[in-house]
MIPAZA-921283 format. One record per residue (C-alpha): x, y, z; residue number from 0. Coordinates in steps of 0.25 Angstrom, whole numbers. Each point is the difference from the previous one (the first is absolute). Last residue first. Layout:
N
{atom {X Y Z} NUM};
...
***
This chain:
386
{atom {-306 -188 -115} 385};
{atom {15 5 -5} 384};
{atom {12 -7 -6} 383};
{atom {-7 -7 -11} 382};
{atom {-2 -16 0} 381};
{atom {4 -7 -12} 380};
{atom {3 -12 8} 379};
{atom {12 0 1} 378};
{atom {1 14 1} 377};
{atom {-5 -2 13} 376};
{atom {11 -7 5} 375};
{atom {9 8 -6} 374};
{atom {-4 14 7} 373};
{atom {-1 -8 12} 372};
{atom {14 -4 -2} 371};
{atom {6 13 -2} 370};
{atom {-7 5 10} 369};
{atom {6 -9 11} 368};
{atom {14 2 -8} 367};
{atom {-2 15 4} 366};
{atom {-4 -2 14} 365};
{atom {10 -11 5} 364};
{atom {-6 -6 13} 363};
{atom {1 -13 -6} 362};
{atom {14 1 -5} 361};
{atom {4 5 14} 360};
{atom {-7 -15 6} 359};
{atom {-12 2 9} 358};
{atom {4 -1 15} 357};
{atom {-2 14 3} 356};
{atom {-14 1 -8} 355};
{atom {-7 -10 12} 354};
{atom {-10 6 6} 353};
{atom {-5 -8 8} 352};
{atom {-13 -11 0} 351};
{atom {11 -12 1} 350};
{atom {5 5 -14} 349};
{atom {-3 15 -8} 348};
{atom {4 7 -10} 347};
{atom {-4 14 -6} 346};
{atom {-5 5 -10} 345};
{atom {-12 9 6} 344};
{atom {3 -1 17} 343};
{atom {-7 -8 7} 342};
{atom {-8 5 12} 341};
{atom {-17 -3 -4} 340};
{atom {4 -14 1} 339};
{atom {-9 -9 -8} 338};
{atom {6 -6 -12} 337};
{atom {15 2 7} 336};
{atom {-2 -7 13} 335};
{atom {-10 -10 -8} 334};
{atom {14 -3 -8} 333};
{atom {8 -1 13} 332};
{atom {-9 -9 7} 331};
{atom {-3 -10 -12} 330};
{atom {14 -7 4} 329};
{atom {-5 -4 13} 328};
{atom {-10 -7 -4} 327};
{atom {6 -6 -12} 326};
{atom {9 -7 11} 325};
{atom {13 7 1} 324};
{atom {13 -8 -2} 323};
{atom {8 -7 8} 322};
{atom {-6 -12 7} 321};
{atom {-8 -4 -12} 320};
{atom {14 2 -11} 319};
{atom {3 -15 0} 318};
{atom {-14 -5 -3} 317};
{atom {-5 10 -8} 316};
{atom {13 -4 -9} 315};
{atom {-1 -14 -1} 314};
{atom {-13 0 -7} 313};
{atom {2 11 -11} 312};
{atom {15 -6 -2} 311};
{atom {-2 -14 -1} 310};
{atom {-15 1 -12} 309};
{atom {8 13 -6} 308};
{atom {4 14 1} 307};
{atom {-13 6 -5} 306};
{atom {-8 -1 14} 305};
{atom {11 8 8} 304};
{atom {-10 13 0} 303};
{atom {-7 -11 7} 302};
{atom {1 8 15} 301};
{atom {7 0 11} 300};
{atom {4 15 1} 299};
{atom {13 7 0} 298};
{atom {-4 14 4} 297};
{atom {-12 8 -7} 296};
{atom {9 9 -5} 295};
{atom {-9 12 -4} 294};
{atom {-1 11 -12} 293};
{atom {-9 13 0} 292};
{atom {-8 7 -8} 291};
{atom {-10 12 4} 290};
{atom {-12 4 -6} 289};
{atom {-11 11 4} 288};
{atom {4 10 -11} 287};
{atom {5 11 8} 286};
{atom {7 -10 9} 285};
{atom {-4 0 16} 284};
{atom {13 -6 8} 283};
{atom {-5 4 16} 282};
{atom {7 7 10} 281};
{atom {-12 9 3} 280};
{atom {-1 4 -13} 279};
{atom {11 -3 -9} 278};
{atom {2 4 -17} 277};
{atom {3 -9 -10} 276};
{atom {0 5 -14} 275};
{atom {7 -12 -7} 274};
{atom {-7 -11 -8} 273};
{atom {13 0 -12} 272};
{atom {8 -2 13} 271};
{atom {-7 -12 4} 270};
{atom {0 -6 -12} 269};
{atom {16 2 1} 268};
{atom {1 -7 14} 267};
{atom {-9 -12 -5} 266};
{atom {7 -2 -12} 265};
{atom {14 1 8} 264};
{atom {-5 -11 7} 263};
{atom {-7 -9 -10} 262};
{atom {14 1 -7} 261};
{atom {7 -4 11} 260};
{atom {-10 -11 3} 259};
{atom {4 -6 -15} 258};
{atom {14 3 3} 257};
{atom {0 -10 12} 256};
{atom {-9 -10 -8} 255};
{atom {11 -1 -11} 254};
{atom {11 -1 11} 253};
{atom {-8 -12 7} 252};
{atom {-1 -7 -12} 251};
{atom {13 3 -6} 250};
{atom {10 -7 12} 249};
{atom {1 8 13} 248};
{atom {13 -6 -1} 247};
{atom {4 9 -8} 246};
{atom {8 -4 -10} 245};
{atom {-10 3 -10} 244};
{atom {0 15 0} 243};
{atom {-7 9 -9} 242};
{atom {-11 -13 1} 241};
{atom {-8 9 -10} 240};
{atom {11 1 -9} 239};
{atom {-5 -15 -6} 238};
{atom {-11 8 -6} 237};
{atom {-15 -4 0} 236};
{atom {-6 6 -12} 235};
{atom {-6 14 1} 234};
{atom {-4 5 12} 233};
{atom {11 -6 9} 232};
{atom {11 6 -11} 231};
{atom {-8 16 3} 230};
{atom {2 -2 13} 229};
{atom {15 -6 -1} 228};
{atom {3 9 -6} 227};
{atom {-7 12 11} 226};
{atom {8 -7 13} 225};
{atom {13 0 -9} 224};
{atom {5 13 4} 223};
{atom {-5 3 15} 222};
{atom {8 -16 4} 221};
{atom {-9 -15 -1} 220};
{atom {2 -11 10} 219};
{atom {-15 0 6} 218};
{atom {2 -4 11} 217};
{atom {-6 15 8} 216};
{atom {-13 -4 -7} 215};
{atom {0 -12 9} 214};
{atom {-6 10 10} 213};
{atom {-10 -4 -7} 212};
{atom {-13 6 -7} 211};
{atom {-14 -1 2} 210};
{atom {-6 13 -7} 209};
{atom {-12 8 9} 208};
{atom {-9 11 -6} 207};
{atom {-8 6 9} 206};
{atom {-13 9 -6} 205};
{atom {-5 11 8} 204};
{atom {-15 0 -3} 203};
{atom {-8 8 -10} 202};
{atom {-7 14 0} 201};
{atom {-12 -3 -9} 200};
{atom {5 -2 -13} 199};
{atom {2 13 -9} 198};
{atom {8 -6 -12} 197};
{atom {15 3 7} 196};
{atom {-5 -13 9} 195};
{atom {-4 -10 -11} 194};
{atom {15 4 -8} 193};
{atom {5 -1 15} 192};
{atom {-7 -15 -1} 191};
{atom {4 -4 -13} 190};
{atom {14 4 1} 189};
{atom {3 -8 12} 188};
{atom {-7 -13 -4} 187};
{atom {9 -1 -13} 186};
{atom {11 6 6} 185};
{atom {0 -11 10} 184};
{atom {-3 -13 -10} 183};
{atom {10 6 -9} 182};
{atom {11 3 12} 181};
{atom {-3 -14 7} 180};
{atom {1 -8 -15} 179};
{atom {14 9 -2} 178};
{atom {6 -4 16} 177};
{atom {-1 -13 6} 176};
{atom {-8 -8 -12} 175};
{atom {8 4 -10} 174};
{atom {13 1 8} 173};
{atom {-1 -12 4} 172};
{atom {-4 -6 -16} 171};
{atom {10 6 -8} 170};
{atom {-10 10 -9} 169};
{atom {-6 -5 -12} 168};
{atom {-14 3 1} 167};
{atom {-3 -14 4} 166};
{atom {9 0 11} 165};
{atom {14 -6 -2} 164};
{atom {11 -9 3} 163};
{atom {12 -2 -1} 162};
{atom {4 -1 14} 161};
{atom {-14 -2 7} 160};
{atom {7 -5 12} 159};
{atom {-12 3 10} 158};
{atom {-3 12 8} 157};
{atom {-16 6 -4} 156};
{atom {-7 11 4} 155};
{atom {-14 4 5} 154};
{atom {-1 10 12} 153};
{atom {-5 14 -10} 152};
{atom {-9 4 12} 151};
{atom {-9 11 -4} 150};
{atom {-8 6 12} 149};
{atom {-10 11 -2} 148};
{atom {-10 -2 -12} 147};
{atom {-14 6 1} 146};
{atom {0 10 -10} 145};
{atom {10 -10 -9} 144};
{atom {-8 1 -12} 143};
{atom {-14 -5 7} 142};
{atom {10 -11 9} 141};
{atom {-6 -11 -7} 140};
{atom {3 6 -16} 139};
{atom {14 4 5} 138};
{atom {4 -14 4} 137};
{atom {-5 -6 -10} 136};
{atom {6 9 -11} 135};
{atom {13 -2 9} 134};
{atom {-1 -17 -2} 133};
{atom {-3 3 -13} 132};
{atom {14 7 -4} 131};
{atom {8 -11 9} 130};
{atom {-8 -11 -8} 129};
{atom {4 7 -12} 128};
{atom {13 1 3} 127};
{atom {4 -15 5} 126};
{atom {11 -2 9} 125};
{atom {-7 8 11} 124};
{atom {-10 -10 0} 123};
{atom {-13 7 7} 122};
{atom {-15 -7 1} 121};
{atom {-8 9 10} 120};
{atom {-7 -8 11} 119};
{atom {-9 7 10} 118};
{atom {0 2 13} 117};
{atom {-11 6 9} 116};
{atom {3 11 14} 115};
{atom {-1 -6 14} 114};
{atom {-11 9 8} 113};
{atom {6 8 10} 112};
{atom {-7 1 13} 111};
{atom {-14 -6 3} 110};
{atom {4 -8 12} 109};
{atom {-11 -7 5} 108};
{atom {11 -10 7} 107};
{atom {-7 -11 -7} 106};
{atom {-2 9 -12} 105};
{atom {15 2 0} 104};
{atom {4 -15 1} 103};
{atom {-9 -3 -10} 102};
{atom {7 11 -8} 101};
{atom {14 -5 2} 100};
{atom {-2 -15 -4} 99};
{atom {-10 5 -12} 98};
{atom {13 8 -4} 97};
{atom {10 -11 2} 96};
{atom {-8 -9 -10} 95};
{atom {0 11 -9} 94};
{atom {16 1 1} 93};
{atom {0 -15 -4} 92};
{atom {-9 3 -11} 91};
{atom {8 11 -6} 90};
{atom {12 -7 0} 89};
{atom {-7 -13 -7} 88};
{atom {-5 9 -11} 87};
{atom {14 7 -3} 86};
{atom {6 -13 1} 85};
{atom {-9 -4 -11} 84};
{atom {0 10 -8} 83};
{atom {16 2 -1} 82};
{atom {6 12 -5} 81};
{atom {-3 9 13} 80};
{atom {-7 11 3} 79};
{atom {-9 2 13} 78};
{atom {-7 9 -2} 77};
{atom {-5 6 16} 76};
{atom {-12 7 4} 75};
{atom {4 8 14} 74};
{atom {-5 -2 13} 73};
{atom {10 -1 8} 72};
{atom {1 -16 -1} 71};
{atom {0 1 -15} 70};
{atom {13 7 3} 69};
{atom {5 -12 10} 68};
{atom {-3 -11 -10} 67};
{atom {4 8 -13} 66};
{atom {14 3 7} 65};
{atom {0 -14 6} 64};
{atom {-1 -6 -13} 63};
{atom {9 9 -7} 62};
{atom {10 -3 10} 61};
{atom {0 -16 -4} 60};
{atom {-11 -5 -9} 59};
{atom {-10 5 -10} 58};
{atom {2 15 1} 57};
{atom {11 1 -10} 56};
{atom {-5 15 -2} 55};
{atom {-7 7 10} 54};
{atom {-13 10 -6} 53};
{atom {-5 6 12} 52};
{atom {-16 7 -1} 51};
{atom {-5 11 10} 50};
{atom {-16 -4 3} 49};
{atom {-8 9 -6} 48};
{atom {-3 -10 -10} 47};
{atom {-6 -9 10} 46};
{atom {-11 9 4} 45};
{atom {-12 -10 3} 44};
{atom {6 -1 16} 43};
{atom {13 9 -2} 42};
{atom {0 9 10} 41};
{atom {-9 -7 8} 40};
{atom {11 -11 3} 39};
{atom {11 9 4} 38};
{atom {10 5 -9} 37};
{atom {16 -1 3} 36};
{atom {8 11 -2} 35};
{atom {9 5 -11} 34};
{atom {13 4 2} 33};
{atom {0 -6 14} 32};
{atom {7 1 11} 31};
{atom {-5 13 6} 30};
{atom {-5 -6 13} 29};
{atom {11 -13 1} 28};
{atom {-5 -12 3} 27};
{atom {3 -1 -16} 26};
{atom {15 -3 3} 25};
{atom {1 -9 11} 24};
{atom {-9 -10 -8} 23};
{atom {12 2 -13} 22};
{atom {11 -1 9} 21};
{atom {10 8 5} 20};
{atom {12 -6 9} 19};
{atom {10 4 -12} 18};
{atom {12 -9 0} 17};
{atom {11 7 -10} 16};
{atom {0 -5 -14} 15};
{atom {5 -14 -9} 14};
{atom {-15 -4 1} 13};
{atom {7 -13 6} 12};
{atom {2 8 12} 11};
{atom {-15 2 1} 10};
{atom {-1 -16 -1} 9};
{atom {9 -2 9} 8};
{atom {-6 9 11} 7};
{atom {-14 -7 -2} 6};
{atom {6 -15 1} 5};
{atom {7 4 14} 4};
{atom {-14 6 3} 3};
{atom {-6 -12 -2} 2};
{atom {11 -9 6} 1};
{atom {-3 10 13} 0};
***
């Protein structure tokens, strides 16, 4: 009973309705899956066949449990992340659960789904080059994207970085939360529909699957000065970017609010540029083969509270442990959305719903959502079309 106390707290600390659906639930299911698990002889000496997911962040918290359970169906992860050596040690520990799981199997001579490789893929998304070389990287090991499926954009950053920037001069959240995201996806995006228009052989659906908040609803902005304070966050750090600093919210948190808005309205426009959607049988199938969506993980006890000092990192995983969603639990959502042949292009989701009611009205606001995509790729000299 305290368990379940523990569990409804934390899906009420997600700030959304409870929602009984689970991730294990979920893939029970016959058509559950976008792409479906491969067995053992499928890939015995064929490991490029394999499909490949790129997750973002994948060294700790949902990342983790993202590569951990997608390597699990058989897919080759990269797992990208700025750190080398945390990268290394996650992959280790997940290889340490792989042997686990696979002796189990051969005991049971199972000879089901056999647990996919992970690779580490250096990615700071403060630092262009590394964001560029990281997709080069990732294009090279997924043969130009003919075998990418699942990319998971779950890195980001919420740290009182007031004043300071990335090292290509953007205000540092909202570098690494919303332009180094939009480089390293467009980089990876227009290379593989570029490889697909060249004749490829017929190529995969590819998920694509942006971590934002419903924090994006904090942000204390208004329709008119959303795209100012944009093009002031891009250049040098603004002191308008607080918009209001009686809030109580205080800067940081309004800062990170507007930087998950603007991932939201980048997904939600992306989406739009990708259209031609038809249904078969009930199911999203895009002309092109790649649909964008956005999450809300939930509040989730991870070290996204790392940069807020020595007291405030330490204290705070104590505090929040009985209300907030284990890392577990927050991954749910996000492998709802990667996998899920039932989502809808652009959309929202939380708690593995549909959640576009409960997005805020500037958020669901088309014109300023392409008006901000337009934007973002101009900063980065990106033209308008793949």
């Amino acid at each position: 009973m305290l368990h379940s106390s523990f569990m409804i707290q934390r899906r009420v600390a997600s700030g959304l309705p409870l929602h009984v659906a689970s991730y294990a639930d979920y893939v029970r299911g016959n058509d559950a899956m976008n792409v479906r698990p491969i067995s053992r002889a499928q890939v015995r000496g064929e490991s490029k066949r394999r499909p490949v997911a790129v997750v973002t962040g994948g060294n700790g918290g949902i990342g983790w449990w993202n590569v951990l359970d997608l390597s699990f169906l058989g897919y080759d992860v990269l797992l990208c992340c700025r750190n080398r050596r945390r990268g290394e040690d996650a992959i280790e520990k997940i290889l340490r659960i792989h042997q686990r799981r696979q002796h189990e199997r051969n005991a049971a001579n199972d000879d089901g789904v056999c647990c996919g490789t992970v690779t580490f893929v250096a990615l700071d998304l403060e630092d262009e080059s590394s964001i560029r070389s990281a997709a080069a990287t990732v294009m090279q090991r997924t043969d130009n994207g003919a075998h990418l499926q699942v990319l998971i954009n779950n890195a980001g950053m919420f740290s009182p970085s007031l004043g300071q920037r990335t090292s290509f001069g953007d205000e540092r959240l909202v570098g690494v939360n919303f332009t180094g995201v939009v480089l390293f996806t467009e980089l990876i995006l227009r290379a593989t529909l570029a490889h697909r228009r060249g004749g490829a052989d017929e190529a995969p659906p590819l998920r694509i699957v942006n971590v934002a908040s419903i924090a994006h609803s904090w942000a204390r902005v208004t329709h008119a000065n959303v795209l100012n304070l944009f093009s002031e966050s891009i250049k040098l750090f603004s002191e308008s970017i607080k918009i209001k600093p009686e809030s109580q919210q205080g800067p940081t948190v309004n800062t990170y609010g507007f930087s998950k808005l603007l991932l939201i309205a980048y997904t939600r426009a992306l989406a739009t540029s990708l259209k031609g959607n038809t249904k078969a049988n009930g199911v999203v199938v895009e002309a092109n083969g790649v649909v964008v969506v956005s999450v809300h993980p939930g509040a989730v006890l991870t070290d996204i509270f790392r940069e807020l000092g020595v007291i405030a990192s330490h204290v705070m995983p104590v505090v929040l442990s009985t209300i907030f969603k284990q890392p577990a639990e927050g991954a749910e959502t996000t492998l709802f959305a990667a996998l899920s042949q039932h989502v809808q292009n652009g959309s929202y989701y939380a708690d593995c719903c549909n959640m576009d009611a409960a997005l805020s009205p500037i958020a669901t606001d088309d014109d300023l959502s392409q008006a901000v995509l337009h934007r973002a790729r101009a900063r980065w000299g990106l033209t308008a079309t793949f």
